[in-house]
C-alpha positions as CSV (number, residue, x, y, z in Angstrom):
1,X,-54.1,6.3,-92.5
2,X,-55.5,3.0,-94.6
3,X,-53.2,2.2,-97.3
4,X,-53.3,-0.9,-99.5
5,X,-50.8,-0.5,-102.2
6,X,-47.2,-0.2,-102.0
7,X,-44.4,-0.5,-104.2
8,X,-40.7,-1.6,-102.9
9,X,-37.3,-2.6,-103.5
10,X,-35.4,-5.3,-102.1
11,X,-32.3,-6.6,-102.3
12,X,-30.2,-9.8,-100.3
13,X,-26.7,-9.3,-99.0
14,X,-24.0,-10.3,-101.3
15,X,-21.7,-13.6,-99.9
16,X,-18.6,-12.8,-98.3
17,X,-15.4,-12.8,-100.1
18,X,-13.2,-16.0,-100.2
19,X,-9.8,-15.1,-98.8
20,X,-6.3,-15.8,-99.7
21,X,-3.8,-16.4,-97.8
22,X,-1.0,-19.5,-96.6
23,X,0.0,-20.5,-93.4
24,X,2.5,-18.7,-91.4
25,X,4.2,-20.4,-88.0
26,X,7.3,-20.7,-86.3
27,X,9.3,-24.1,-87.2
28,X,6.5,-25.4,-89.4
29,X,7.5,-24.9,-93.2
30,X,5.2,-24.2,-96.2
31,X,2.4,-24.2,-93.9
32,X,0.1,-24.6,-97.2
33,X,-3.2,-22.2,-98.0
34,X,-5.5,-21.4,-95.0
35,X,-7.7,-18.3,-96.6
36,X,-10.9,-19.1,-95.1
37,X,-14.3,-19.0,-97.3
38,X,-17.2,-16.2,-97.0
39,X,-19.9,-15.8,-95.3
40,X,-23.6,-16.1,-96.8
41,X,-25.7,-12.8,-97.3
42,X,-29.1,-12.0,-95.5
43,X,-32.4,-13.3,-97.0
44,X,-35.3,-11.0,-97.3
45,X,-38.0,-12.4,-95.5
46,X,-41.8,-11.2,-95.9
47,X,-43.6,-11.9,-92.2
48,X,-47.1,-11.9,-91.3
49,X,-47.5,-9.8,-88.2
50,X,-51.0,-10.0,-86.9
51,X,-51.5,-6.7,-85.4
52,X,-50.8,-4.9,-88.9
53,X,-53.6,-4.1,-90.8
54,X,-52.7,-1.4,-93.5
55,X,-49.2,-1.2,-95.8
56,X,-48.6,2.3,-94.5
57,X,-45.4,1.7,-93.0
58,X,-44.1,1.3,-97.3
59,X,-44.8,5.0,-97.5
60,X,-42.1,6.1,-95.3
61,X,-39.6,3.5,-96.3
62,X,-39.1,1.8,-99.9
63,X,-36.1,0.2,-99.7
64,X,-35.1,-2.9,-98.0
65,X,-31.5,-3.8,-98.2
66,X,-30.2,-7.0,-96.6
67,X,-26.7,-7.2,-94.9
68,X,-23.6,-8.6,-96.8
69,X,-21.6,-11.9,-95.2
70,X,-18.5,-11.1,-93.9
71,X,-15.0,-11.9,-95.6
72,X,-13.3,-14.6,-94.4
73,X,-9.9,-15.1,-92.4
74,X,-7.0,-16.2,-91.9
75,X,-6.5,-20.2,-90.3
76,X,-9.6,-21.1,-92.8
77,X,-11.7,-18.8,-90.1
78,X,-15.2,-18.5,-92.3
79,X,-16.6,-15.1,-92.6
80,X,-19.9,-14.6,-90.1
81,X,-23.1,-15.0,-92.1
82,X,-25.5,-12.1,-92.2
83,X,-28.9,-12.0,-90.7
84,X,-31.8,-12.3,-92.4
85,X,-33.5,-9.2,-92.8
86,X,-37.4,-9.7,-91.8
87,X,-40.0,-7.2,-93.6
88,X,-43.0,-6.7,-91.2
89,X,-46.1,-7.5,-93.4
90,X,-50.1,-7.2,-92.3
91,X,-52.6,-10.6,-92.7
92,X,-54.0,-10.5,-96.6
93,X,-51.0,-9.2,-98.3
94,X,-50.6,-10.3,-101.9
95,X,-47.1,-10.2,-103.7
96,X,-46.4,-9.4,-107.3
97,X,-43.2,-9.0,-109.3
98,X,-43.4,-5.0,-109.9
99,X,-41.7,-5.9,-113.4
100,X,-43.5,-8.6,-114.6
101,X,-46.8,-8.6,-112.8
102,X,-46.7,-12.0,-111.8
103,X,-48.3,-13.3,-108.4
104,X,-45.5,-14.5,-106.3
105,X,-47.4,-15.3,-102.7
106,X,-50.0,-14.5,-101.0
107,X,-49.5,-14.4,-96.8
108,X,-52.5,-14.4,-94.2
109,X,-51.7,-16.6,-91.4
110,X,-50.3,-15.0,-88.6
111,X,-46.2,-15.8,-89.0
112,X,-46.9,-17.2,-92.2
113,X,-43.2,-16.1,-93.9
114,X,-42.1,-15.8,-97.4
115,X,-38.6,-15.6,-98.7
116,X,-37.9,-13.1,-101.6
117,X,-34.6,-12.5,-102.5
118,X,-32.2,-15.4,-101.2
119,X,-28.4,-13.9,-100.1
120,X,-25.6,-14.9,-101.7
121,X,-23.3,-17.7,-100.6
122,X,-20.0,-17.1,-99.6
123,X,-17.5,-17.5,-101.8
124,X,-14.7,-19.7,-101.8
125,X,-11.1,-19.4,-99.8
126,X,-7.7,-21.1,-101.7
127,X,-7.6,-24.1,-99.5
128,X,-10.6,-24.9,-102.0
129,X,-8.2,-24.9,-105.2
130,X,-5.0,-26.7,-103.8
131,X,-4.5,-29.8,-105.6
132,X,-1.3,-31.7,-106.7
133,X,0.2,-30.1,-109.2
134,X,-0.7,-26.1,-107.7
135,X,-0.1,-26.6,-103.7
136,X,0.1,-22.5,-103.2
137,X,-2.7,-21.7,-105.1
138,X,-3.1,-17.3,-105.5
139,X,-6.9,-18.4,-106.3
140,X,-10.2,-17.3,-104.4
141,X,-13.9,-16.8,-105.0
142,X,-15.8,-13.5,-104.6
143,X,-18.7,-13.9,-102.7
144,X,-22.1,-15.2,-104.9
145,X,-23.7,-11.7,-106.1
146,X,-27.0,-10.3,-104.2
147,X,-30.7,-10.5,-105.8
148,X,-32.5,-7.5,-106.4
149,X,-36.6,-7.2,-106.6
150,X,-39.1,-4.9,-107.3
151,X,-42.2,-5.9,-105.4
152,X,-45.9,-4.5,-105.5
153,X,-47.9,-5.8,-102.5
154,X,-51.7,-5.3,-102.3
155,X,-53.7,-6.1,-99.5
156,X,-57.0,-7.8,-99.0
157,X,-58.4,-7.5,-95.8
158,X,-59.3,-10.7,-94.2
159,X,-62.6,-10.9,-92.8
160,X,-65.9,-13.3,-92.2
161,X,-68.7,-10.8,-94.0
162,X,-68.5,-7.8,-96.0
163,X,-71.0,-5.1,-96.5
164,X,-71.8,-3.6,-100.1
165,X,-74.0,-1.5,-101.3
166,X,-74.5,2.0,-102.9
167,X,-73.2,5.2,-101.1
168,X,-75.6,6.0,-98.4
169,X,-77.3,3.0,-98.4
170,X,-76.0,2.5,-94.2
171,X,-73.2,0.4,-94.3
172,X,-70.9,2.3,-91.9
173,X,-74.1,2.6,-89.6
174,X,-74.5,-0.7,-90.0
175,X,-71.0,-1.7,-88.9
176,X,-71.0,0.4,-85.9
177,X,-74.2,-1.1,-84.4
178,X,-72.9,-4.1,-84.4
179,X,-69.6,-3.8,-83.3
180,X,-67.2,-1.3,-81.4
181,X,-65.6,0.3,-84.8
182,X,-66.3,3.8,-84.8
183,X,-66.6,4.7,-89.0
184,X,-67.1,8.1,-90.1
185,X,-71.1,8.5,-90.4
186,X,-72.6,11.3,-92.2
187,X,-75.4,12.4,-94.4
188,X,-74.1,12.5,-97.7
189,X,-72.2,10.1,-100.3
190,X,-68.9,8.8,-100.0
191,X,-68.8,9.7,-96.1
192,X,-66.5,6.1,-96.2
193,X,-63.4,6.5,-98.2
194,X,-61.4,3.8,-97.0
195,X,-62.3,0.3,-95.6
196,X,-63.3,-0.7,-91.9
197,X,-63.2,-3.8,-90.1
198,X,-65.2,-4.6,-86.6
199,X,-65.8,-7.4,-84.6
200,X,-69.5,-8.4,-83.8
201,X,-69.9,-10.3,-80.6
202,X,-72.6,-12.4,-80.4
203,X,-72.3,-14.4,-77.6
204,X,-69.2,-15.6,-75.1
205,X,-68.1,-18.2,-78.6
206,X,-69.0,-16.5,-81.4
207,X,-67.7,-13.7,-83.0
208,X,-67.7,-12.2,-86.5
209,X,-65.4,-10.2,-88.5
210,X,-67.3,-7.5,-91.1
211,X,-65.5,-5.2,-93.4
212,X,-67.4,-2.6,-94.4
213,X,-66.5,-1.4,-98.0
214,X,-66.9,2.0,-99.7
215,X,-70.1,2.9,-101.5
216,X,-69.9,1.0,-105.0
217,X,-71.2,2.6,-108.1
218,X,-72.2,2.3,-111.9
219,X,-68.4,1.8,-113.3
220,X,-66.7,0.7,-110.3
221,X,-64.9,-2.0,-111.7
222,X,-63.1,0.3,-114.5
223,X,-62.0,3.0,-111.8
224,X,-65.3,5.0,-111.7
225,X,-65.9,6.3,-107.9
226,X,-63.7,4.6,-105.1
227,X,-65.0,1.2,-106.0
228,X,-61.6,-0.2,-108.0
229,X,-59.4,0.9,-105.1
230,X,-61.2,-1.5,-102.8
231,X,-63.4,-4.1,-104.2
232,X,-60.3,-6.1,-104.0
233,X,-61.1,-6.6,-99.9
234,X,-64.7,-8.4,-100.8
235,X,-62.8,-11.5,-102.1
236,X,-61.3,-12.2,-99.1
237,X,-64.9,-12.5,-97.2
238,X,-67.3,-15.6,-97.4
239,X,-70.5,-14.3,-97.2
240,X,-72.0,-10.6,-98.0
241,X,-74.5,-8.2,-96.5
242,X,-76.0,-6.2,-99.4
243,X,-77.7,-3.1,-97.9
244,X,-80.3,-1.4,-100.3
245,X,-81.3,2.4,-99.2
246,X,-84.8,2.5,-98.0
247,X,-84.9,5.9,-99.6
248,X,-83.1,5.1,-102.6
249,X,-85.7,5.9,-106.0
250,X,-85.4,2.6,-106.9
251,X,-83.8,0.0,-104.5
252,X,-84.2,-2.6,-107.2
253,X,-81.8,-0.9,-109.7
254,X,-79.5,-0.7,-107.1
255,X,-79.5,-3.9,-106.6
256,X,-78.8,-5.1,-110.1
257,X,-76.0,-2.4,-110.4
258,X,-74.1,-3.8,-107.5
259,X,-74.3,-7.3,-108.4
260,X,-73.2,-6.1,-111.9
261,X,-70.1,-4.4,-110.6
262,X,-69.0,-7.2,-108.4
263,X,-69.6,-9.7,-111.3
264,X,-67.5,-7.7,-113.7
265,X,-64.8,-7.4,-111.1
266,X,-64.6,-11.0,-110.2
267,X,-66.7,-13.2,-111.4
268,X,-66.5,-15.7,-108.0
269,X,-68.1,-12.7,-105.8
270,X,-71.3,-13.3,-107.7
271,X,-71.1,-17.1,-106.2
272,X,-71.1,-15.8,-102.6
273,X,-74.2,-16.5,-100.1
274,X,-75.6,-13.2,-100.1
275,X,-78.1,-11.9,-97.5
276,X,-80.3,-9.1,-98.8
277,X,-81.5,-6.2,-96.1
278,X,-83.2,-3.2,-96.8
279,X,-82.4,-0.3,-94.4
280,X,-83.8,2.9,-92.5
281,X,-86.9,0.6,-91.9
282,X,-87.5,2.8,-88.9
283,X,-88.6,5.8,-91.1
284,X,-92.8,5.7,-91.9
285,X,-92.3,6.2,-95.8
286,X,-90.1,3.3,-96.0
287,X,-92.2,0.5,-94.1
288,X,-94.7,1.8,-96.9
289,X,-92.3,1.0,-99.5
290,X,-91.3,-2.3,-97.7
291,X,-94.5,-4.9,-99.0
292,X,-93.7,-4.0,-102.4
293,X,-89.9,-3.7,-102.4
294,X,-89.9,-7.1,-101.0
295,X,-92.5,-8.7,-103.6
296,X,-90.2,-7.7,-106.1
297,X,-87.1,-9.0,-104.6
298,X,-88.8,-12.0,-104.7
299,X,-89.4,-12.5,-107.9
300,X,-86.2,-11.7,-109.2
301,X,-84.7,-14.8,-107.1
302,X,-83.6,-13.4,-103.7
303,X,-84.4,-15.2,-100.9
304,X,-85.7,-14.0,-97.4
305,X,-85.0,-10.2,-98.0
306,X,-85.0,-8.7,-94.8
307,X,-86.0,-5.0,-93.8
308,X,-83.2,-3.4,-90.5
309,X,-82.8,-0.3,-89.4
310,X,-78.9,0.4,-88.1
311,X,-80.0,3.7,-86.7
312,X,-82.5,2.2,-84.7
313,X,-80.6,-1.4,-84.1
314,X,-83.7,-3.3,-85.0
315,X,-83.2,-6.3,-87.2
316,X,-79.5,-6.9,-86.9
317,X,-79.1,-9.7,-84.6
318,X,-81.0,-12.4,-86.7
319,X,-78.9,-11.0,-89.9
320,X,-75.9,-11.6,-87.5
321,X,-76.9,-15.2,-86.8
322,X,-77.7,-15.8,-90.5
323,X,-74.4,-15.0,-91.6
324,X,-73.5,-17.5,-89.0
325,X,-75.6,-20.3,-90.5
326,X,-74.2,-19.5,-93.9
327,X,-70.6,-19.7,-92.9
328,X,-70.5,-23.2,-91.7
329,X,-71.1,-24.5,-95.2
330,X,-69.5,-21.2,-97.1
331,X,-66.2,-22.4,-99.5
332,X,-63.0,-20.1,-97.6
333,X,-61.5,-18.0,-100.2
334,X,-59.1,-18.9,-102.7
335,X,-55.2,-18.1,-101.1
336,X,-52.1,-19.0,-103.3
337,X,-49.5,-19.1,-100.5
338,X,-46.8,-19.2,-103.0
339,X,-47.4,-19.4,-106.4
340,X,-44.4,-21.1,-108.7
341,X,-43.6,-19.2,-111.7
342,X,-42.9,-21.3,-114.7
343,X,-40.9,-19.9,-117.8
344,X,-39.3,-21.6,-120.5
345,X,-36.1,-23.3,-119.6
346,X,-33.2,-20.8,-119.7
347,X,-30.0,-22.4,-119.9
348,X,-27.5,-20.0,-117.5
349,X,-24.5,-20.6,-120.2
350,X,-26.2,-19.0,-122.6
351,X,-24.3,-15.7,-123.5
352,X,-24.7,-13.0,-126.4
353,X,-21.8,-11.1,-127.7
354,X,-22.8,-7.3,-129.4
355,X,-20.5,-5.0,-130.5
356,X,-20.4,-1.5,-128.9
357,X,-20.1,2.1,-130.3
358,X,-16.3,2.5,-129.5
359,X,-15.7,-0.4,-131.4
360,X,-15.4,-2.9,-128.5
361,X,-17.5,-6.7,-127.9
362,X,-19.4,-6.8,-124.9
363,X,-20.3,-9.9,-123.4
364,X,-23.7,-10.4,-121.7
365,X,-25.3,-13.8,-120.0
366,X,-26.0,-15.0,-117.0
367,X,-23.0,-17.4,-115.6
368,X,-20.5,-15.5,-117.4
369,X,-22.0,-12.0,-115.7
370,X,-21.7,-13.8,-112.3
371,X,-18.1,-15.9,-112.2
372,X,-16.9,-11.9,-113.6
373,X,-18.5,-10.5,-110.6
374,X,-17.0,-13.3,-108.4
375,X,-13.6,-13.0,-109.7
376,X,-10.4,-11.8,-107.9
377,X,-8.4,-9.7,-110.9
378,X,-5.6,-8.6,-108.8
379,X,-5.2,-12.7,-108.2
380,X,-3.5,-14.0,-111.5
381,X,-4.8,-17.2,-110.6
382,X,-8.3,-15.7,-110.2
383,X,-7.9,-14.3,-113.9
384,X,-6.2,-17.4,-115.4
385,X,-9.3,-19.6,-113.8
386,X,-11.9,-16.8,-115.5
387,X,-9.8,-17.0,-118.6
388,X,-10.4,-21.1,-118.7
389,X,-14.5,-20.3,-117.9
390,X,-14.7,-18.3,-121.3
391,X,-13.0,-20.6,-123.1
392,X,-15.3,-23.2,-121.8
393,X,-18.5,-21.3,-122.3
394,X,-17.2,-20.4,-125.9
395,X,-17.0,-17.0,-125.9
396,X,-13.5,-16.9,-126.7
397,X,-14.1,-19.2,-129.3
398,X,-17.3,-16.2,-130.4
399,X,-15.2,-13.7,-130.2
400,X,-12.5,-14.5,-132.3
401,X,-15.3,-15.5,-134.9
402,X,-16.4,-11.8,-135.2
403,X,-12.9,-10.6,-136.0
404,X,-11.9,-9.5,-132.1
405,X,-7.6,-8.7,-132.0
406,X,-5.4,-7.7,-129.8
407,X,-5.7,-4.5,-127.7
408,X,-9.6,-4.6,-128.0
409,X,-12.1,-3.6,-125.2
410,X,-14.0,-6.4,-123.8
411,X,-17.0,-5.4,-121.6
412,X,-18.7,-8.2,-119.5
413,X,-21.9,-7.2,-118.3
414,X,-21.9,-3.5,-117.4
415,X,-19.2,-3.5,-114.7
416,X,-16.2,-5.0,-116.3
417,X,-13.9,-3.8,-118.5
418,X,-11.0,-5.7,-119.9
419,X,-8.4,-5.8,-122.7
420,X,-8.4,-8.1,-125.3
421,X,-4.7,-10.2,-125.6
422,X,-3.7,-13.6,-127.1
C-alpha cells in the first residue's frame, strides 16, 4: 500500500524530578542536602531509513510519545536520562507543523536525522539551593515540562527521471520495459493509481531511477483526477520523459495540457530538460501519424521528439542514454534540510491576567506556566521560591491592580489552582 500523507503527534519525555532530601550517616552530624537532580527526557528524532519508501507505517500508529527521565536519589545520585525515541522515516519526506503549516525539514539522505521535539531537562535537587543563610534548604525543581507537536509529513519520492503524460499514453509500460518494476498495465485510464519507482540498468556503472506518475489531466493541479495527490513526486526528479499517446485525437493538445498543469503546480517543473517521445509507434496508423506529429512538435519549440514503442521495446535505450546526457548538467532539486522558522521576538515573561466566570484571575504566559509546572507545592520552600517568581514577573503586582483579595481563586495556566492570601 503507497501512502504519502500522514498526520502525527509527538511528544518528548518530561525531565526528571529534582529530589529532596539531607544526609543521613552514623557519627557524621547535619550531613547537609544530597537530593540528587533529574534526569533529561527523550528527544524525538525523525531518521532517514533507506529501505522505506511509503508513510504507511503512520496509518497504524499516530502517536509517538518519548520516555520521561528518571527522578533523582538520594547521595546526589542523578536520575537516568531517557532515550531518545527514533521515528523511522522513508528518503523524500517533507515536514510541516500540522498547526501552522510551516516547513520544518525536509530529509532524503539515507541517516540524515531531524530532532522535533527536544526532552526536558532534569530538574534541579536541594544541594542546588543551599547557600549561607538556608543550609537545609526543603527546595527542589520539577523536571523541565515535555514539547508536544503536531506534524504532517508528505513525501516526494526521490528519483533521476519521471514520466508524465495523459492516462494511457504508456507510461507504466514504459517503466516496466526498462526496468524490473512490475506496474499494473491495462487497457483503460487510470490503470496507475499510485506512483512506481524502477531501476533501469544500462550498463555495469550506470543506472537510472524513474518514477512513473499517475495519468495527469485538464485540472490536476486544483484536485481534478489523481494528479494533486501526486504531482508533488515530479519535483524531486531532474529530468522528465513526456509520453504522448500515439492514438490520442490530438497528441499536440495533450501536450500543451500537461505542460499547463505542471506549470500551474510549480512553476520550476516547467524549467526541467524535458525529452519528448511519442508511443505505440509499433502500430501502422501511428507511424502514419508520426511525419506530421513530429513537424508540428517542431514548430512549437521541442527539440528531437522521438517516436518508441514500450510494447514493442524499440526506441528506449537511446531515450535511456539521453536522459543520461541531460543529467550531468541538470540543477538537483531544491531540498531545505531544515528550514528555521522566524517569528517576531516573544519575550517568555510576558503574562496576561483574564478574569474567569466564577469570579477568579487566571494567569497565562509562558515562564510563569512552566516554573508552576516545575514547582514542588507540598515543599514550602518550593512555594515561597514560586511566590518570589510572581512577584518578580509582576503579576502579583497585576493582580492586585484589578482588585484581587483574599480568598480568591488563582488559576495558572490550565492545571493549577491556588488561593489568593496576603
Amino acid at each position: 500500500m503507497f501512502i504519502d500523507e500522514a498526520a502525527i503527534l509527538v511528544r518528548s519525555g518530561k525531565g526528571g524530578d529534582g529530589f529532596v532530601h539531607f544526609h543521613r550517616e552514623k557519627y557524621v552530624n547535619r550531613g547537609g542536602p544530597d537530593g540528587g537532580d533529574g534526569g533529561r527526557g527523550g528527544d524525538v528524532i525523525l531518521q532517514v531509513v533507506p529501505t522505506l519508501n511509503t508513510l504507511v507505517n503512520f496509518r497504524y500508529q499516530r502517536k509517538f510519545i518519548a520516555e520521561d527521565g528518571k527522578k533523582g536519589g538520594i547521595n546526589d545520585m542523578t536520575g537516568r536520562s531517557a532515550e531518545d525515541l527514533i521515528v523511522p522515516v522513508p528518503p523524500g519526506t517533507v515536514i510541516y507543523d500540522g498547526i501552522t503549516g510551516e516547513l520544518i525539514g525536509d530529509l532524503t539522505e539515507a541517516g540524515q536525522r531531524l530532532v522535533v521535539c527536544k526532552g526536558g531537562r532534569g530538574g534541579r535537587g536541594n544541594p542546588h539551593f543551599a547557600s549561607s543563610r538556608n543550609q537545609a534548604p526543603r527546595t527542589a525543581e520539577k523536571g523541565y515540562p515535555s514539547e508536544e507537536r503536531n506534524l504532517r509529513l508528505e513525501l516526494k519520492l526521490i528519483a533521476d527521471v519521471g514520466l508524465v503524460g495523459v492516462p494511457n499514453a504508456g507510461k507504466s509500460s514504459f517503466l516496466a520495459a526498462v526496468t524490473n518494476a512490475r506496474p499494473k498495465i491495462a487497457n483503460y485510464p487510470f490503470t496507475t493509481i499510485e506512483p512506481n519507482l524502477g531501476v533501469a540498468e544500462l550498463n555495469m556503472e550506470t543506472t537510472l531511477v524513474l518514477a512513473d506518475i499517475p495519468g495527469l489531466i485538464e485540472g490536476a493541479h486544483e484536485g481534478v483526477g489523481l494528479g494533486d495527490a501526486f504531482l508533488r513526486h515530479i519535483q524531486r526528479t531532474r529530468v522528465l520523459i513526456h509520453l504522448l499517446d500515439g492514438l490520442s485525437e490530438d497528441p499536440l493538445v495533450d501536450y500543451a495540457q500537461i505542460n499547463s498543469e505542471l506549470a500551474l503546480f510549480d512553476p520550476e517543473l516547467s524549467k526541467k530538460p524535458v525529452i519528448v517521445a511519442l508511443n505505440k509507434i509499433d502500430l501502422p496508423e501511428v507511424q502514419e501519424r508520426w511525419p506530421a506529429i513530429k513537424k508540428q512538435l517542431l514548430a512549437h519549440g521541442v527539440t528531437d521528439p522521438v517516436a518508441v514503442s514500450a510494447m514493442a521495446r524499440t526506441g528506449l535505450d537511446p531515450i535511456l542514454w539521453k536522459c543520461v546526457e541531460l543529467l550531468q548538467t541538470a540543477p538537483d532539486p531544491v531540498v531545505v534540510r531544515e528550514l528555521p522558522v522566524y517569528r517576531p521576538a516573544e519575550d517568555p515573561r510576558a503574562f496576561v491576567v483574564t478574569r474567569t466566570d466564577d469570579g477568579g484571575y487566571k494567569v497565562s504566559g509562558t515562564a510563569i506556566e512552566r516554573a508552576a509546572k516545575m514547582t514542588y507545592w507540598e515543599f514550602e520552600g518550593s512555594v515561597r521560591r514560586f511566590q518570589k517568581l510572581i512577584e518578580t514577573l509582576g503579576v502579583e503586582d497585576r493582580l492586585r491592580e484589578m482588585g484581587i483579595e483574599n480568598g480568591d481563586t488563582v488559576y495558572i495556566g490550565d492545571e493549577h489552582e491556588l488561593e489568593w492570601q496576603d
